[in-house]
C-alpha positions in Angstrom: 0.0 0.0 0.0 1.7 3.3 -0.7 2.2 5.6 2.2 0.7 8.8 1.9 2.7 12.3 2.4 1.3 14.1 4.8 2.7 18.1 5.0 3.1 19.8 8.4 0.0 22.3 9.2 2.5 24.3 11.2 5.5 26.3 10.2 8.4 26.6 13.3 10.2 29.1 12.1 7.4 31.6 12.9 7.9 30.2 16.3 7.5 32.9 18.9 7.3 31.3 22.2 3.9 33.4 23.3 3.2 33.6 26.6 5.8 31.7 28.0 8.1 33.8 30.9 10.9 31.8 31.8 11.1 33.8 34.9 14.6 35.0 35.5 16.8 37.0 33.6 19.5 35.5 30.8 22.5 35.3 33.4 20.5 33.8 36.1 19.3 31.0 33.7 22.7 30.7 32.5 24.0 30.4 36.0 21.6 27.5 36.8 22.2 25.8 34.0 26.3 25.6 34.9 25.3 24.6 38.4 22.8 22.0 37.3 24.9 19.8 34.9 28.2 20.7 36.3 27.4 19.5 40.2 23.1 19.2 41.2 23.4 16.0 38.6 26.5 14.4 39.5 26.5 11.3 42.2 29.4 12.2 44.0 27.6 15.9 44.8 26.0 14.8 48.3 22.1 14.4 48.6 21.7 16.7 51.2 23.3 19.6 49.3 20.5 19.1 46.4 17.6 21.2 48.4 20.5 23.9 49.6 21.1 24.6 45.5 17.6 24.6 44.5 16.4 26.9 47.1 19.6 29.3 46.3 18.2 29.4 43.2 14.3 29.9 44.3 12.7 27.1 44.5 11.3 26.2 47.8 11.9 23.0 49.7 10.4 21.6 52.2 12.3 19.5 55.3 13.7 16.0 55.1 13.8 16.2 51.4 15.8 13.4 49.4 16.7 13.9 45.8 19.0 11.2 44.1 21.8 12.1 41.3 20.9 12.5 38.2 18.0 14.6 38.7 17.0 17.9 36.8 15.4 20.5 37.3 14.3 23.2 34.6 13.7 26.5 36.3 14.1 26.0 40.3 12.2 28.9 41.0 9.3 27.6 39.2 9.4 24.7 42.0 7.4 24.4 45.3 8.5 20.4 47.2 6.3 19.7 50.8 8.1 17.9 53.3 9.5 14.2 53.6 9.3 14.1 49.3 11.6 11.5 47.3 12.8 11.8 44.2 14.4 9.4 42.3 17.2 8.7 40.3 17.2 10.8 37.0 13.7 12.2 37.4 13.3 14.8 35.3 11.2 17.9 36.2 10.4 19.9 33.4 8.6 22.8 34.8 8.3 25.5 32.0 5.3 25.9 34.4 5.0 25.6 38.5 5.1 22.1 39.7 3.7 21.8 43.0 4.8 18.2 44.9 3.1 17.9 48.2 4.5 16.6 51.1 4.9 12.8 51.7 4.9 12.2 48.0 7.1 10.1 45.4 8.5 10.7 42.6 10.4 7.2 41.2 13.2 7.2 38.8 13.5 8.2 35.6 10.0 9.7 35.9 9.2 13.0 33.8 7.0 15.8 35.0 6.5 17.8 32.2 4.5 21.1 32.0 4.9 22.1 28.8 3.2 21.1 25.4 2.6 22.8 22.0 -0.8 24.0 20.0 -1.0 21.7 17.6 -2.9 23.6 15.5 -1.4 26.7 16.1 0.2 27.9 12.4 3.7 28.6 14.3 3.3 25.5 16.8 2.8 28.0 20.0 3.2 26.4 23.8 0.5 25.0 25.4 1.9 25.1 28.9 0.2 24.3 32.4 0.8 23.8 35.5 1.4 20.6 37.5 0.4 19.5 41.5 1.5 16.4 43.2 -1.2 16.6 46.0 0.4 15.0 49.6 0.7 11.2 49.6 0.9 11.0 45.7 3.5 8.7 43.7 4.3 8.7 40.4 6.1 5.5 40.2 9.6 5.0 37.4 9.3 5.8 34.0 5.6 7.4 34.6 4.8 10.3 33.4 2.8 13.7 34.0 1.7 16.4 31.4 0.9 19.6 31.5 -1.9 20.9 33.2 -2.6 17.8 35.6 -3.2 17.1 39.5 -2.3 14.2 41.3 -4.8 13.5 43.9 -4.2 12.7 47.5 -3.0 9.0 47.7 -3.4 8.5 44.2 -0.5 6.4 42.1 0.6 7.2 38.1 1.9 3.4 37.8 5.4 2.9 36.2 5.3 3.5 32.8 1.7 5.2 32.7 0.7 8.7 31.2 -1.3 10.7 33.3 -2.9 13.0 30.6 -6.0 14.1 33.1 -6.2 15.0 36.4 -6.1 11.8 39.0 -8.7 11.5 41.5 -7.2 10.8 44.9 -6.7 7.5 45.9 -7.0 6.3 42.2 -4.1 3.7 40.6 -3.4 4.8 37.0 -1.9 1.9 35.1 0.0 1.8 31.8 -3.5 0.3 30.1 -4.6 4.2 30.7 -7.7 3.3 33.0 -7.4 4.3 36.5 -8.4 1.9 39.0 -9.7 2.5 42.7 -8.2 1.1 45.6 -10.0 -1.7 47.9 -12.0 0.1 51.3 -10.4 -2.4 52.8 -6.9 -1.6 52.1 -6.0 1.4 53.7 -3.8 4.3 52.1 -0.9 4.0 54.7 1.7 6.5 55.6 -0.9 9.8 54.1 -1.3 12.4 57.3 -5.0 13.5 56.7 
């Protein structure tokens, strides 16, 4: 069967990034950038020092907050972490938008939260951005993944390797099959502080 050419209904070189404030000027987004791949990244820069950098550079971070090596971090002062949050090995937090991550929540390896997107049927391909909130008790376990514009809810889990393309009702399971699942009455969320 012959395959069929089908022409782009967007041109990127009229590209103009609408709408989107990155939120600090040139040199300080230069700066970060240095200090994330030259040191935040690196395993031998120590754990505790993680939350000390990002909150240098505006982001605010809760108490008793772990974050592995490898992880990054877009704009810091686009970042709001509760207390007692993980987040694991190369993690990626791509927060062209705030991400909010409650306290007592999870974020597993190699997980992406991504806020930003594009209009596809915007003529120059324009940014869809939105934001993204992890409520407390939330984990989005390795290799899931969280778009733009979605909230976690309380207790609920994006299952490794799911997409969480809509908002999560708390205490849901989202699993890579895309239908989210509820959790037994009798099986009680442990470890969330009401």
């Amino acid at each position: 069967m012959p395959q069929r050419t089908v022409r782009a209904t967007w041109s990127l070189r009229g590209f103009t990034g609408a709408g989107y404030d990155k939120g600090r000027p040139l040199l300080v987004q230069a700066a970060w950038f240095a200090v994330l791949h030259l040191v935040f990244v690196k395993w031998w820069f120590p754990a505790r020092w993680r939350p000390v950098l990002l909150r240098a550079f505006g982001a605010r971070i809760g108490e008793r907050v772990l974050i592995r090596h490898g992880v990054r971090v877009h704009w810091p002062w686009k970042l709001d972490v509760g207390d007692d949050v993980w987040i694991g090995e190369c993690a990626w937090i791509l927060n062209l938008e705030p991400v909010t991550i409650g306290s007592d929540c999870c974020v597993s390896q190699s997980a992406l939260l991504c806020t930003g997107s594009h209009l596809r049927h915007s003529a120059t391909f324009e940014f869809d951005n939105g934001p993204i909130r992890l409520q407390p008790g939330s984990w989005v376990a390795a290799r899931a993944v969280v778009l733009r514009g979605v909230t976690i809810g309380r207790g609920a889990v994006v299952g490794a390797g799911a997409v969480a393309h809509q908002d999560l009702a708390p205490g849901l399971v989202l699993t890579p099959g895309g239908t989210p699942r509820g959790t037994s009455p009798s099986e009680p969320l442990r470890g969330i502080r009401p």
